[in-house]
TILUM-816189 format. One record per residue (C-alpha): residue in one letter; z negated, y negated, x negated. Coordinates in steps of 0.25 Angstrom, whole numbers, always signed. Each point is the difference from the previous one (the first is absolute). Last residue first. Example, Ala and Ser with C-alpha at 12.3 -4.5 7.8 and 13.67 -1.06 7.14 Angstrom:
<atoms>
<S; <-29; +4; -55>>
<A; <-2; +14; +6>>
</atoms>
This chain:
<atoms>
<X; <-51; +11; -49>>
<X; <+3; -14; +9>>
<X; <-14; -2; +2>>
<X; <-6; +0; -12>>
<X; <+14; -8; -5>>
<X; <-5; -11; +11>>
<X; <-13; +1; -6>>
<X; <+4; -3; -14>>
<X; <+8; -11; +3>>
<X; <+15; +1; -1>>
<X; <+8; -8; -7>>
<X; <+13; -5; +6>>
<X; <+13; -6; -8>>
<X; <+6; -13; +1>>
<X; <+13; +0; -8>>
<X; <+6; -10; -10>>
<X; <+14; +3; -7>>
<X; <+4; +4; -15>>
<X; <+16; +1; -1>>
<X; <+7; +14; +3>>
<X; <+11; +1; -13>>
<X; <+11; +9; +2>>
<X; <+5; +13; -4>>
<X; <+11; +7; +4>>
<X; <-1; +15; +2>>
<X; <+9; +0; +10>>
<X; <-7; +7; +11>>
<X; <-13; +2; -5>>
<X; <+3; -18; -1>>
<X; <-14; -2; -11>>
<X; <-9; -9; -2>>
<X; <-6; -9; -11>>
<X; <-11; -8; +1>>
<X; <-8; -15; +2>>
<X; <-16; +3; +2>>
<X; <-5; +1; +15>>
<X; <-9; -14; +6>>
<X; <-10; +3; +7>>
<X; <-6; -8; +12>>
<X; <-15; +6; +5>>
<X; <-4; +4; +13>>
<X; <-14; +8; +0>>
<X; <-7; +9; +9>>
<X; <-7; +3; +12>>
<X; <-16; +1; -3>>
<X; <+1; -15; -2>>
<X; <+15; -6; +3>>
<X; <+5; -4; -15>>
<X; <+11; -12; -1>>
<X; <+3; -2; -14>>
<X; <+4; -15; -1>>
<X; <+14; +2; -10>>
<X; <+6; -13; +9>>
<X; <+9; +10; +7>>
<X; <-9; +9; +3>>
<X; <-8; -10; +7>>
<X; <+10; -3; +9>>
<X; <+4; +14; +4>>
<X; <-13; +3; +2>>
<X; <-3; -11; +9>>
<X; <+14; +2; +6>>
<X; <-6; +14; +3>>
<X; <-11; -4; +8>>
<X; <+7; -11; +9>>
<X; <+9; +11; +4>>
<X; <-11; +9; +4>>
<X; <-7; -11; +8>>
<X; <+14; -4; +7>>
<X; <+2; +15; +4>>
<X; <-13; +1; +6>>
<X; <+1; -15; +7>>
<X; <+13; +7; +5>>
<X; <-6; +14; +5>>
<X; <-10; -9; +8>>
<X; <-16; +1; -3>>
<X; <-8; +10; +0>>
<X; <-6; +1; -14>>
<X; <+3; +16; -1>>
<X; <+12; -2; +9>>
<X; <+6; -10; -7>>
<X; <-2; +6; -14>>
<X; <+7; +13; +6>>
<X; <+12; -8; +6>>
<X; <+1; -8; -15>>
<X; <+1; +13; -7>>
<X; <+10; +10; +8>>
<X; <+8; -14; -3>>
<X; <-1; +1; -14>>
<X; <+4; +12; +1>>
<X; <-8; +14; -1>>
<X; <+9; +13; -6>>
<X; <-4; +13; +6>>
</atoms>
């Protein structure tokens, strides 16, 4: 089973009771946050949840499997999530 950001937002709504839209709106609002403070290298950590932290991947070669040309793949930024300690209890 795979859970949207839609399936989500209706659950948040119903646990807080309030309209599916105000429950969209309040899960939207939090991953902008994320996203904007990742984008200003602030590590964003959710206590007992986990952490959101922008890293940035080294420059490196790869490789066509078809053709066998090789090419250049530039460094870029990435968030990545940590998990806490307790979430990975859980999880495993």
């Amino acid at each position: 089973m795979t859970i949207t950001k839609k399936n989500i937002s209706k659950e948040v709504s119903k646990r807080i009771s309030v309209p599916e839209k105000d429950g969209e709106a309040l899960l939207n609002q939090f991953l902008s946050l994320v996203k904007k403070n990742s984008k200003n290298n602030v590590v964003v950590k959710l206590s007992k949840f986990g952490t959101f932290q922008r890293k940035s991947t080294p420059k490196r070669q790869g490789r066509n499997p078809k053709t066998g040309i090789i090419f250049d793949i530039n460094s870029f930024k990435r968030l990545s999530f940590r998990p806490s300690f307790r979430l990975k209890k859980i999880i495993n």
